[in-house]
C-alpha positions as CSV (number, residue, x, y, z in Angstrom):
1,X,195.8,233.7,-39.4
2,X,195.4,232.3,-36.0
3,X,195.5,233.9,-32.3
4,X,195.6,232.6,-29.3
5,X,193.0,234.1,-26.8
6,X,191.9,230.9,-24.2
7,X,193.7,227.6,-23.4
8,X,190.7,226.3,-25.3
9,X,191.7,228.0,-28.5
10,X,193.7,224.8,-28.5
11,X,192.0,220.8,-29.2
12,X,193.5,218.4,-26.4
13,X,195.5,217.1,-29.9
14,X,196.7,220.7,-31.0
15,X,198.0,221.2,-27.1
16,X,200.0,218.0,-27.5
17,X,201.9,218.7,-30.8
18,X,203.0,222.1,-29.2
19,X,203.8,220.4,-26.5
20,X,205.8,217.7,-28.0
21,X,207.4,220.8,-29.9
22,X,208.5,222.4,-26.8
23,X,209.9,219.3,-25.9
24,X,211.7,219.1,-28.7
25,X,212.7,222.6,-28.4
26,X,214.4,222.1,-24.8
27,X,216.5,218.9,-25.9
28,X,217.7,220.6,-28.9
29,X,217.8,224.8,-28.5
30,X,220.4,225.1,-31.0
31,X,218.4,224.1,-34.0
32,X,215.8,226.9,-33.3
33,X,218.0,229.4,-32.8
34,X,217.6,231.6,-36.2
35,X,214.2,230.1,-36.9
36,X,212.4,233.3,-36.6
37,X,215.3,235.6,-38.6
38,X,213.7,238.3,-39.2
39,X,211.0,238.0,-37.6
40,X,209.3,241.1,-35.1
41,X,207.4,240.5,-31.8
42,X,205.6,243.2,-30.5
43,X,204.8,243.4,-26.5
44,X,202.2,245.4,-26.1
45,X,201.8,245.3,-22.4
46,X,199.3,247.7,-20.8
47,X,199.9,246.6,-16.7
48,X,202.9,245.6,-15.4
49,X,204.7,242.1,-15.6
50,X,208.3,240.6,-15.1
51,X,207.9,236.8,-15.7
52,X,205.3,236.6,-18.8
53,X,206.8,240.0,-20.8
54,X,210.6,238.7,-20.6
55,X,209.7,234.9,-21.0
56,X,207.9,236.4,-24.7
57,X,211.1,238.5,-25.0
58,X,213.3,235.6,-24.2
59,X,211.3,233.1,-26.3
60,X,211.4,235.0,-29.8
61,X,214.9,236.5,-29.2
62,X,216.1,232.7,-28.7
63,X,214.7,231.9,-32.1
64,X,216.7,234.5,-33.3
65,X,214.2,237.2,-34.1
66,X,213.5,240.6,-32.4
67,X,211.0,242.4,-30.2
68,X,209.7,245.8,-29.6
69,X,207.4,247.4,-27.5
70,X,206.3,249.0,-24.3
71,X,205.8,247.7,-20.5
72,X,202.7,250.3,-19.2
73,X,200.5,252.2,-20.7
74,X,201.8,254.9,-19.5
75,X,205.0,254.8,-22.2
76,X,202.6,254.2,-24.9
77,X,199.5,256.3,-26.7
78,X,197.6,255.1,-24.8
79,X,198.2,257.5,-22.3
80,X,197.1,259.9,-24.9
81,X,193.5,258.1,-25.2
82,X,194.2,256.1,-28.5
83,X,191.9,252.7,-28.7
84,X,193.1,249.6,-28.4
85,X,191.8,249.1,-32.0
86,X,194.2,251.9,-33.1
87,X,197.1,250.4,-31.4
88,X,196.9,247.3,-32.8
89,X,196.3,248.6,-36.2
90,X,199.4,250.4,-35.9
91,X,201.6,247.4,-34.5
92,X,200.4,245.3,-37.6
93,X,202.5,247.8,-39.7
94,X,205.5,247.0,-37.4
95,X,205.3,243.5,-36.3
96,X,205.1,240.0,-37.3
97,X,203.0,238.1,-34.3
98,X,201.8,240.5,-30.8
99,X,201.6,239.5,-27.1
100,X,199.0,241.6,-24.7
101,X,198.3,242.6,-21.7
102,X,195.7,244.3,-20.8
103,X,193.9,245.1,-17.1
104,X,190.3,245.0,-19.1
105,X,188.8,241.8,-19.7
106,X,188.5,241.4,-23.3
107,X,190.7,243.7,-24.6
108,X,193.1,241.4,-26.2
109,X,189.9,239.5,-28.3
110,X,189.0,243.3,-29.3
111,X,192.8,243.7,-30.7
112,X,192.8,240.3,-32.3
113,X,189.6,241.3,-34.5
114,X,191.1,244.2,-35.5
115,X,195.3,243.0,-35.9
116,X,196.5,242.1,-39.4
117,X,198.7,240.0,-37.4
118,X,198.5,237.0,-34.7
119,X,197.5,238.1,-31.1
120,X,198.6,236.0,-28.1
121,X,196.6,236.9,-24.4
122,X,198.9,237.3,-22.8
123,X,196.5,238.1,-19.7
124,X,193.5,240.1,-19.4
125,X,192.0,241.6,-15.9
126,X,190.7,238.4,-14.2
127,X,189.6,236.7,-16.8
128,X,192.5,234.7,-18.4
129,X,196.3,233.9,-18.5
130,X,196.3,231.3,-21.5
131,X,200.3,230.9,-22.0
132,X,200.8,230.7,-18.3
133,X,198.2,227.8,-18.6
134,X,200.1,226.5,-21.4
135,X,203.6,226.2,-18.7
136,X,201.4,224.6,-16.7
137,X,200.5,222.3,-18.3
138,X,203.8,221.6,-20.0
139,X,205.5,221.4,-16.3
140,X,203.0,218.7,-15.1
141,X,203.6,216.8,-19.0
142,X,207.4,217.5,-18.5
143,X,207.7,216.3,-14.6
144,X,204.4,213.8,-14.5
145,X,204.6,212.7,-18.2
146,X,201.0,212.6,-18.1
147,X,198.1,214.9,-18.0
148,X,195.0,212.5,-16.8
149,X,194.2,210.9,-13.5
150,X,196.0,213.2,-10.7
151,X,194.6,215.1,-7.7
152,X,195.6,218.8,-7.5
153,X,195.0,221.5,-5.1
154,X,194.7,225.1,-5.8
155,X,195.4,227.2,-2.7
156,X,194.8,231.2,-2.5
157,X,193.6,233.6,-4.2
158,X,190.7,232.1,-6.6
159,X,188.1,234.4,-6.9
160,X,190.6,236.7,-8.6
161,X,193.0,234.3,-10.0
162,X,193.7,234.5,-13.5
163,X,196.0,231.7,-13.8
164,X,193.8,229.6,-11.8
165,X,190.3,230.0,-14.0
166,X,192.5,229.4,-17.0
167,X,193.8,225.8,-15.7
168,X,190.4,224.8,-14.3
169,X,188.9,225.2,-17.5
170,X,192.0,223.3,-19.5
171,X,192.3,220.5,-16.8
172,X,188.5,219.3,-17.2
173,X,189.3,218.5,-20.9
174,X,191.4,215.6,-19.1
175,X,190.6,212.2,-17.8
176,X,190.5,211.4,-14.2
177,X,190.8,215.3,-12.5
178,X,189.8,216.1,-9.3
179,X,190.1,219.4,-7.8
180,X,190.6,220.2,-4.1
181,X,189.5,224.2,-3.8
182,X,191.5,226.0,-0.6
183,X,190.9,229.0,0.2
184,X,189.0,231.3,2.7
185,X,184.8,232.1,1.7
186,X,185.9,235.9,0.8
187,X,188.2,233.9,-2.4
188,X,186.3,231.3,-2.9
189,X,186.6,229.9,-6.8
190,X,183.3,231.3,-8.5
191,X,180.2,230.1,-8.9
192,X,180.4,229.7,-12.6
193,X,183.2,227.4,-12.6
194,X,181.8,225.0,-9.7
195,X,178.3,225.2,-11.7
196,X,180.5,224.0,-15.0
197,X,182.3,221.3,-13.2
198,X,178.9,220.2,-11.3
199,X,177.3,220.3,-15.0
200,X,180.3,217.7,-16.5
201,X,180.3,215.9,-13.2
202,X,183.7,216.0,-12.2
203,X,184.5,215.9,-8.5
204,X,185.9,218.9,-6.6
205,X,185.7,219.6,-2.6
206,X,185.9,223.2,-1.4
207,X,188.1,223.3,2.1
208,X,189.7,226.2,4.0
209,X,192.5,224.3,5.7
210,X,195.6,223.3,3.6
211,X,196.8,220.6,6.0
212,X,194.3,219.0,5.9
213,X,194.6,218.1,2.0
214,X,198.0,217.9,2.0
215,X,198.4,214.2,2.0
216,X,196.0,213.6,-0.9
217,X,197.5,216.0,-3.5
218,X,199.8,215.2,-6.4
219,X,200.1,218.8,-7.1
220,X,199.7,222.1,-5.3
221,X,199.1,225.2,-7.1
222,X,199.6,227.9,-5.0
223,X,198.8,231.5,-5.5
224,X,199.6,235.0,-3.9
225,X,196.7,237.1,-2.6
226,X,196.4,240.0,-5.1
227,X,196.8,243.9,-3.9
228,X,195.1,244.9,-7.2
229,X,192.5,243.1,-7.5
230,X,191.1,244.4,-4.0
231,X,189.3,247.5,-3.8
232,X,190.0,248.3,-0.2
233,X,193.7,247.9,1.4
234,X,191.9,246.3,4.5
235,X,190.7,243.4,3.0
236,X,194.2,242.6,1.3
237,X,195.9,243.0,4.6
238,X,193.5,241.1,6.5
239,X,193.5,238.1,3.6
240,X,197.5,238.6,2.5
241,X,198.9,235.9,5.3
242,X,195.9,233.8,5.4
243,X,198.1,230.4,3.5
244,X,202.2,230.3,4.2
245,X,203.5,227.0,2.5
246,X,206.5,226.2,4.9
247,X,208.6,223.1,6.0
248,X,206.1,221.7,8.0
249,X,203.1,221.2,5.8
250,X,205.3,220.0,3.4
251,X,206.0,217.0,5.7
252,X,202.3,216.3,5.2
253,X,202.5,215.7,1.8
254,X,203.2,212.8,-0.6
255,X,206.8,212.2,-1.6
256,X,206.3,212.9,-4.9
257,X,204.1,215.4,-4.8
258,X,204.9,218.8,-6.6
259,X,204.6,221.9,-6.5
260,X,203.4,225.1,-8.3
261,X,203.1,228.6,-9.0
262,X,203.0,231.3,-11.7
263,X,204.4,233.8,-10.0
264,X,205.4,236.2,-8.5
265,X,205.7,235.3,-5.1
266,X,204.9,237.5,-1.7
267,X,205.5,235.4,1.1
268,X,202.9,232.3,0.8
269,X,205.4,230.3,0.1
270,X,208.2,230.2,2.4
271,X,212.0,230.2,0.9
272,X,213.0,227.4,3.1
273,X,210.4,225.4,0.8
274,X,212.8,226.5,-2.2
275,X,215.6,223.4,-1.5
276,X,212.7,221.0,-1.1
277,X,213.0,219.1,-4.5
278,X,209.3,219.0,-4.9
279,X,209.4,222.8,-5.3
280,X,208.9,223.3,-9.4
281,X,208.0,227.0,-9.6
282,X,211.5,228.0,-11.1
283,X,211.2,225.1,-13.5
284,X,207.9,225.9,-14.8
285,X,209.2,229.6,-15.4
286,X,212.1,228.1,-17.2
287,X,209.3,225.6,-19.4
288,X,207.0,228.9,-19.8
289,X,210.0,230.0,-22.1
290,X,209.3,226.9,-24.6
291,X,206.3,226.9,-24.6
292,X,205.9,230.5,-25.7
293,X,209.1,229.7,-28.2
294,X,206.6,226.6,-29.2
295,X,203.5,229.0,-29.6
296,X,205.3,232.0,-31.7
297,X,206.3,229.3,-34.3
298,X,203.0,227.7,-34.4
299,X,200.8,231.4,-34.5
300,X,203.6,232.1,-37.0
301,X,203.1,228.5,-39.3
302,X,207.1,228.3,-38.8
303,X,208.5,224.4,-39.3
304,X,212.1,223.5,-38.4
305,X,213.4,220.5,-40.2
């Protein structure tokens, strides 16, 4: 039995046969579509989500099996004090392969080394976001048909940025990376993650202006400033406008330059960006369903003929 807790859960080799799956997957849906008959995912979500809890949801009912499950703690025993231990324990009697999310960092490694069944991460506090890394990556494969020797910029929030740790540390597996860091000093990316990419030499600049890496990047990966990771409202207001993506640093970049995000979405990207066709944001949601569809029947050891 195998979970999935980190992008690098995954060999570089591993990440391309589920990817080539997915792919496979999106040219022919049809042939999927009752490969998990009678099959249960539980979603055992502990904070609150739109995107990642449906896109699971969406992803094993489309392979034709079911899903149960709760969307805060608040509708489950855990309001009640019961361990995430317990929980899990208990879903193994129900369910087939499990999806978390948790506010704690760690929580969903504590439930996989207790679950009788597969555990997906599917995000924990501010540490990771593995399938949303997974999209990701399948959008630049998908759109780039590569995943080597591109410049990308991450924009925002990344102190606090799940989704943004988790790519770093999947990207560096890849030849020919370079990161542009933008962001203000009070989100700066963290010191571990410039120390790792310092330690395996790969080349990064750290800049607080976005136009003025505009013109270099192949992607953009931009983020929204997070009201819950703060502690005090006035720092979120203060930092909440600080990067607004809009027509006219768009015109600064390169033609085919594209761009990201895992959303949701506040108002740092503007929605007359939305037409631009370099805007891929709602087609990495749609690839973050077969790539979870891709994941469920790999956890789950499923082949389809």
């Amino acid at each position: 039995m195998r979970h999935l807790m980190s992008p690098l859960d995954f060999t570089v080799e591993e990440l391309d046969r589920l990817f080539d799956l997915a792919g496979d997957i999106e040219a022919n849906v049809g042939k999927y579509a009752h490969a998990c008959d009678g099959k249960i995912l539980a979603t055992c979500f502990y904070e609150p989500s739109t995107r990642t809890r449906l896109s699971f949801e969406s992803a094993m009912l489309s392979l034709g099996g079911n899903v149960l499950g709760f969307s805060d703690a608040g509708s489950s025993s855990a309001a009640k004090g019961e361990s995430v231990s317990d929980t899990i324990r208990t879903i193994s009697c129900f369910a087939d392969i499990c999806a978390m999310r948790h506010p704690k960092e760690g929580a969903p490694m504590v439930a996989a080394s207790r679950s009788q069944i597969p555990v997906i991460n599917a995000g924990d506090g501010g540490h990771q976001h593995p399938t949303q890394t997974l999209t990701d990556l399948l959008t630049i494969r998908s759109l780039k048909g590569r995943l080597d020797n591109f410049t990308i910029g991450l924009c925002g929030d990344l102190k606090f940025g799940r989704t943004v740790h988790s790519l770093i540390n999947a990207l560096v597996r890849y030849e020919g990376i370079k990161f542009i860091f933008i962001s203000p000093d009070e989100l700066k990316v963290p010191d571990y993650i410039t120390d790792m990419l310092k330690e395996k030499n790969i080349p990064y600049e750290e800049v607080i202006r976005l136009e003025a890496v505009m013109p270099q990047l192949d992607f953009l990966y931009m983020t929204r400033v997070q009201r819950e990771r703060f502690f005090n409202e006035e720092d979120y207001v203060r930092l909440k406008d600080f990067y607004i993506l809009d027509k006219a640093k768009m015109e600064l970049a390169k033609e085919d330059m594209l761009v990201l995000h895992p959303l949701p979405r506040v108002n740092e990207i503007s929605v007359e960006v939305d037409d631009d066709p370099r805007a891929a944001y709602f087609r990495q949601v749609q690839y973050g369903v077969y790539v979870r569809m891709a994941l469920i029947l790999t956890l789950l050891d499923i082949h389809v003929d």
